[in-house]
C-alpha positions in Angstrom: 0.4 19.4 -20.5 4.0 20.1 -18.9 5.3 16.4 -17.4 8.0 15.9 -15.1 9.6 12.9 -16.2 11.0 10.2 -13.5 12.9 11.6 -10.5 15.6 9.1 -8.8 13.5 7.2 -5.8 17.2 6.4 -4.4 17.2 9.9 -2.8 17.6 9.2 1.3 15.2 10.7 3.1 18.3 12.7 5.1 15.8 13.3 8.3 14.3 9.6 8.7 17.9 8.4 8.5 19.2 10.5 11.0 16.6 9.8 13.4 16.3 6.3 11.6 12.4 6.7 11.6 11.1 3.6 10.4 8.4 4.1 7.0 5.4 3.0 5.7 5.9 2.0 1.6 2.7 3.1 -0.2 3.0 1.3 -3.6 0.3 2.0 -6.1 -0.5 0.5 -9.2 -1.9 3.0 -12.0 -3.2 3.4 -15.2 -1.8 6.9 -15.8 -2.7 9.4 -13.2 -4.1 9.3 -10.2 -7.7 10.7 -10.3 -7.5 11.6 -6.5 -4.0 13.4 -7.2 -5.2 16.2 -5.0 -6.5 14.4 -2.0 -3.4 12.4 -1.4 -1.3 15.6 -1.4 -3.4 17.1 1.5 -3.3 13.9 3.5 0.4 13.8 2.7 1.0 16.9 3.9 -1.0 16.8 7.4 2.1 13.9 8.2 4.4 17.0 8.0 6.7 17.9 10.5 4.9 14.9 12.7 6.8 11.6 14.2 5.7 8.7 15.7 6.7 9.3 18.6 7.3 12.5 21.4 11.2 11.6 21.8 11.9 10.8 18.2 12.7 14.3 17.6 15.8 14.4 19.7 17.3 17.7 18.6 15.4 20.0 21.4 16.7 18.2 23.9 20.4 18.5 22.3 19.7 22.4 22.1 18.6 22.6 25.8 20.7 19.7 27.5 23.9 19.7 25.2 25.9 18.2 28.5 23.6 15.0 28.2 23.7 14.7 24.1 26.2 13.4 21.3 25.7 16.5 19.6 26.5 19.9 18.6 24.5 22.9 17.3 25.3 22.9 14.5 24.2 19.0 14.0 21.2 20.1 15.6 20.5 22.7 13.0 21.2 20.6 10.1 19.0 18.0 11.9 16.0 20.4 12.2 16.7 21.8 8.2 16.4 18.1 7.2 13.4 17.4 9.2 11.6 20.3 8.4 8.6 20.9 5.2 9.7 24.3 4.8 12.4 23.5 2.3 11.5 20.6 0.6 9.6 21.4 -2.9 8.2 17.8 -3.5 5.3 16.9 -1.3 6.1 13.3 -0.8 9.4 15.1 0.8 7.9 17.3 3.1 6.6 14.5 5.8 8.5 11.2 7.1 6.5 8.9 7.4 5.3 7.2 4.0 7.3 6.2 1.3 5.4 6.6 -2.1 5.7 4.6 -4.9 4.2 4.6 -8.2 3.4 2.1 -11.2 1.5 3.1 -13.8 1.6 2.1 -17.5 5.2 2.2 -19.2 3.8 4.4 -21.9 2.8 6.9 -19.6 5.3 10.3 -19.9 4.9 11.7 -16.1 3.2 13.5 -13.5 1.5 16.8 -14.5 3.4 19.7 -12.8 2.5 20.0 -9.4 0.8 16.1 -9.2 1.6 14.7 -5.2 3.1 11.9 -7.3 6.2 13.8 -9.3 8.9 11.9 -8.3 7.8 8.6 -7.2 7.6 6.4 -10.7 9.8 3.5 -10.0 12.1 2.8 -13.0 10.9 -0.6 -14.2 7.2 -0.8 -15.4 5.5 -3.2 -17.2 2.1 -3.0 -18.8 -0.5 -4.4 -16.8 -3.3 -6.7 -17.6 -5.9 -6.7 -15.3 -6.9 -10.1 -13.9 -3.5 -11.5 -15.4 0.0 -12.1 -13.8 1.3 -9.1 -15.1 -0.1 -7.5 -12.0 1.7 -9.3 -9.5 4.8 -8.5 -11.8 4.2 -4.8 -11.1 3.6 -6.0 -7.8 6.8 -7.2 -7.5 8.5 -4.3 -9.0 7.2 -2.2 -6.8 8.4 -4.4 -3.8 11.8 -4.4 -5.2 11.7 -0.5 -5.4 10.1 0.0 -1.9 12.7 -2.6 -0.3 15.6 -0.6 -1.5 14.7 1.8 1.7 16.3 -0.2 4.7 13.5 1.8 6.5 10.4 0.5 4.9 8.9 -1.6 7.6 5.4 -1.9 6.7 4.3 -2.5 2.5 1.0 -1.0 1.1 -0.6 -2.1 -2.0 -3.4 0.5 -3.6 -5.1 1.1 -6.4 -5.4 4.4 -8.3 -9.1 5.3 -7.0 -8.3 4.3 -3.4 -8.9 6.5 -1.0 -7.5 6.9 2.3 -10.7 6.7 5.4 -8.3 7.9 8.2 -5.9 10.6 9.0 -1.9 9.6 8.3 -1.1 9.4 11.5 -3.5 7.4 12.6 -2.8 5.0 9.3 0.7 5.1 10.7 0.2 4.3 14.4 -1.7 1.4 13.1 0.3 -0.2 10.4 3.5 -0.2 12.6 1.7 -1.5 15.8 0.5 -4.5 13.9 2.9 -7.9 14.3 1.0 -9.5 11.2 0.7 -8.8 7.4 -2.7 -8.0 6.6 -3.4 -10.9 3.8 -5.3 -14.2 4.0 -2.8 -16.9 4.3 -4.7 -19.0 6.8 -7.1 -21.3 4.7 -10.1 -23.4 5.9 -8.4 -23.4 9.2 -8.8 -20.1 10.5 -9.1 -17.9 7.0 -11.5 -14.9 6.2 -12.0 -15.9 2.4 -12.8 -19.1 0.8 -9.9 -21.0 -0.9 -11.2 -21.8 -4.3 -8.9 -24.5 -4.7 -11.2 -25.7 -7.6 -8.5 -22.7 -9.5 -5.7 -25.0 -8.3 -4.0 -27.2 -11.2 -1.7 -30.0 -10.4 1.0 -28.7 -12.8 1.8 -25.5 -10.4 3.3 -28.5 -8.1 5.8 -29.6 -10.7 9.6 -28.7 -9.3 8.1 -26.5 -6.5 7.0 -28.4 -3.9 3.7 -26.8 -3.9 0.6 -28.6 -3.1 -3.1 -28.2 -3.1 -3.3 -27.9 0.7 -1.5 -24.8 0.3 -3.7 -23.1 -1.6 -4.4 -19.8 -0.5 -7.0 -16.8 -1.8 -7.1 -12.9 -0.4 -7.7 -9.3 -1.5 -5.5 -8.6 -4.2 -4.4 -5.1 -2.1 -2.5 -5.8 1.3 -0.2 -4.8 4.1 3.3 -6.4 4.3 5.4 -7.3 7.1 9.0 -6.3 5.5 10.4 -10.0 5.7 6.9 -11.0 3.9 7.9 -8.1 1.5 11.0 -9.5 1.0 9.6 -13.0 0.0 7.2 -11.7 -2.4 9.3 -9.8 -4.1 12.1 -11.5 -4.9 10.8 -15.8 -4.9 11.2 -17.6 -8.2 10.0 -20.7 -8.1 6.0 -20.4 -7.2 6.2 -17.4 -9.2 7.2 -18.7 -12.3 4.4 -21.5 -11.3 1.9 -18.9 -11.3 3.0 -17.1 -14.3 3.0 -20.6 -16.1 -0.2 -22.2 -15.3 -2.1 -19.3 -13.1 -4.6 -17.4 -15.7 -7.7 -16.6 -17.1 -9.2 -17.7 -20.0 -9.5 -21.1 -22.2 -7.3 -23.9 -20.8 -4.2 -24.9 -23.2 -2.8 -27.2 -21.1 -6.0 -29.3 -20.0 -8.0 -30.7 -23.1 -10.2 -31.9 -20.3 -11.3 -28.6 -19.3 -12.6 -26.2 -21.3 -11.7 -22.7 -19.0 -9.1 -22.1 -16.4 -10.2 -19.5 -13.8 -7.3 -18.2 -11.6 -6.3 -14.9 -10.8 -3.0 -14.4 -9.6 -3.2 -11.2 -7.6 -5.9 -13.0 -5.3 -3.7 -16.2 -4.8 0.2 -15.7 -5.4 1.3 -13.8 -1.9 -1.0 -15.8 0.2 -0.5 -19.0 -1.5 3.2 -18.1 -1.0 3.2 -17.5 2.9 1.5 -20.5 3.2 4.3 -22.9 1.5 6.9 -20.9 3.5 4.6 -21.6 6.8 4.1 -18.1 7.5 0.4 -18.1 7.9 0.7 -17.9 11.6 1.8 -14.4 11.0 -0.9 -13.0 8.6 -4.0 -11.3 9.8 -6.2 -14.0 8.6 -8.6 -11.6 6.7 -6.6 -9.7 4.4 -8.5 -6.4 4.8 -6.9 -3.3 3.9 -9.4 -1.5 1.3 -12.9 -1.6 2.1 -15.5 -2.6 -0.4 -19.2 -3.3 -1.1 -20.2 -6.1 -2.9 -23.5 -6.3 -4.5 -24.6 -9.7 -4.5 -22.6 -12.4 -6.8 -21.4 -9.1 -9.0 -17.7 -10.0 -9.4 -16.8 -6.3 -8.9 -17.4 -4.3 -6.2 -19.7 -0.7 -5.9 -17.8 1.9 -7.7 -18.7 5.0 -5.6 -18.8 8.7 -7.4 -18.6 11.7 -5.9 -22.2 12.3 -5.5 -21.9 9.7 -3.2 -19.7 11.0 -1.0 -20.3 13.0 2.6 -19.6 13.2 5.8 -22.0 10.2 6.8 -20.7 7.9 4.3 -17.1 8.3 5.6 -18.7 7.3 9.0 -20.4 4.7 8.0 -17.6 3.3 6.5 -15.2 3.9 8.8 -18.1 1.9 11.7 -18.1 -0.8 9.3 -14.8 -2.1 10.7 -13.3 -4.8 13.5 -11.9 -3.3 16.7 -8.5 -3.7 16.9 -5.1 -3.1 19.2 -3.6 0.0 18.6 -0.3 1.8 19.1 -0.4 3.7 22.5 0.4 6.6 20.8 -2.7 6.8 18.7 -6.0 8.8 19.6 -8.4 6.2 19.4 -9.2 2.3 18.6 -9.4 2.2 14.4 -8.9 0.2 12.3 -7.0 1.8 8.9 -9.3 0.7 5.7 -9.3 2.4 2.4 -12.0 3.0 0.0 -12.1 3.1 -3.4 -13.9 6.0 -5.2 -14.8 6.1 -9.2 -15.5 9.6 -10.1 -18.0 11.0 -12.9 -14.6 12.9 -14.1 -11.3 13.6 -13.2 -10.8 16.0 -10.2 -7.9 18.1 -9.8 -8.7 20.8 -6.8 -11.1 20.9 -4.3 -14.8 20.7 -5.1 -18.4 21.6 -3.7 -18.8 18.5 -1.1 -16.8 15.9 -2.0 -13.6 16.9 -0.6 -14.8 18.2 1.7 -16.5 15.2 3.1 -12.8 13.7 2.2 -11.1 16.3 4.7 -13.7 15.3 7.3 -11.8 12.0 8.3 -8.1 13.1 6.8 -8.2 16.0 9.4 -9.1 13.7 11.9 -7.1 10.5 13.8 
């Protein structure tokens, strides 16, 4: 298998600076590849040559009103050879509005030729544990990558079997019209999930100035507000608290008790924004992927793709809130991902599953 190994993420994104377009981050975490490689390259690329709004794309005026512009043909030409997917080889290039980042194991070589992901491996990776702090630590490094873009506004955290349930622009339209993170941080006054504060331990509160009233639990994937972004990725002290005395397994520091159960990735950021008295500006629900769970299972339905058609994207995309929405979008929706966990790895379009897939990405 020919791999492409990493390609510099520091590359400005020539058109979105010019018109200084603000971006989405998508951050995934991932084992190795992404099983739903193809799908994300279509939905990627039905985002090209689009912007968010009808006068972002200022160059036609500038070719037909040059006495009312700053500008000259020629910077309107270089303008519209920047903007456009004609000439861009990488399909994270050829559209504007997301910036893609990846994290998958440090072992892993690269993106097959022609993956959507070739180019967006960010250069420090650690390996992940799964239920451990190591995954807000590639949480965090994927932050720190994603905040090196002055234009990342809004901060997405995925999985690799996510799968998007509306059409980029839409997804778009959304995230950016939203004033609040979409994470838990509110609590028993006003929160979606239930604290667990019995996974608090009174040694997280030495030399932090955390406390048990700011204890905080919420889906592990999320939507960031950049100055949230900012405080997640680059705080010390409550992470090192979490890192410490935040894990699962038998308890070494508590003779008392025989098991510790605490999962960082459900507690850190909103346990976080609550010590920094940002709840007020989290969604209070913390819903950005949508799941089923069966019962007290402690892991949600993996679909497959036999499960997959054009009523079960409905379905799951009625299961939802109403919600404000940018003016410029088509209709009231709210953005949810799914995640998908097929029989086998698929790397083109199939018989009915993408298909049913295509059904919502083709539509706001």
């Amino acid at each position: 298998m020919q791999v492409f190994p990493a390609v510099t993420l520091k590359a400005p994104d020539a058109c979105a600076s010019k018109l200084q377009h603000p971006k989405v981050a998508l951050m995934f975490v991932m084992r190795g590849d992404n099983t739903h490689d193809w799908l994300w390259g279509q939905w990627l690329l039905q985002a090209a040559d689009k912007y968010s709004t009808l006068n972002a794309f200022r160059a036609a005026e500038c070719s037909q009103q040059s006495d009312k512009c700053a500008c000259d043909q020629k910077t309107v030409q270089q303008l519209i050879h920047d903007c456009s997917s004609e000439n861009k080889h990488l399909v994270t290039r050829k559209q504007h509005l997301f910036s893609v980042y990846t994290h998958p194991s440090p072992t892993y070589a690269g993106f097959p030729k022609g993956s959507t992901f070739t180019g967006t491996l960010v250069d420090n990776r650690i390996q992940v544990i799964w239920g451990s702090h190591t995954m807000i630590t590639a949480t965090r490094l994927l932050l720190t990558a994603a905040l090196e873009e002055p234009l990342n506004q809004r901060f997405i955290l995925l999985g690799d079997t996510a799968i998007p349930l509306y059409s980029p622009l839409m997804t778009y339209h959304q995230l950016m019209s939203e004033d609040k993170s979409r994470i838990d941080a509110c609590g028993p006054d006003g929160g979606f999930h239930e604290v667990n504060d019995w996974r608090w331990h009174d040694s997280m509160a030495n030399g932090t100035g955390l406390s048990k009233e700011h204890w905080r639990k919420s889906s592990q994937w999320f939507s960031l507000l950049r100055h949230h972004a900012e405080m997640a990725g680059t705080e010390t002290e409550v992470n090192g608290a979490f890192a410490t005395h935040c894990y699962f397994g038998t308890d070494h520091e508590d003779a008392s008790q025989k098991d510790r159960s605490c999962v960082s990735d459900e507690h850190y950021i909103p346990t976080l924004l609550a010590f920094k008295n940002e709840s007020g500006h989290t969604d209070c629900r913390g819903e950005l992927v949508k799941a089923t769970w069966p019962g007290t299972v402690p892991h949600p339905v993996s679909w497959t793709p036999a499960d997959i058609s054009a009523p079960f994207i409905e379905q799951q995309r009625m299961n939802v809130l109403e919600c404000s929405i940018h003016r410029n979008a088509s209709r009231v929706a709210e953005l949810r991902f799914t995640s998908v966990q097929p029989d086998n790895v698929i790397q083109g379009p199939t018989a009915g599953f993408h298909q049913a897939l295509l059904h919502f990405s083709t539509r706001a």
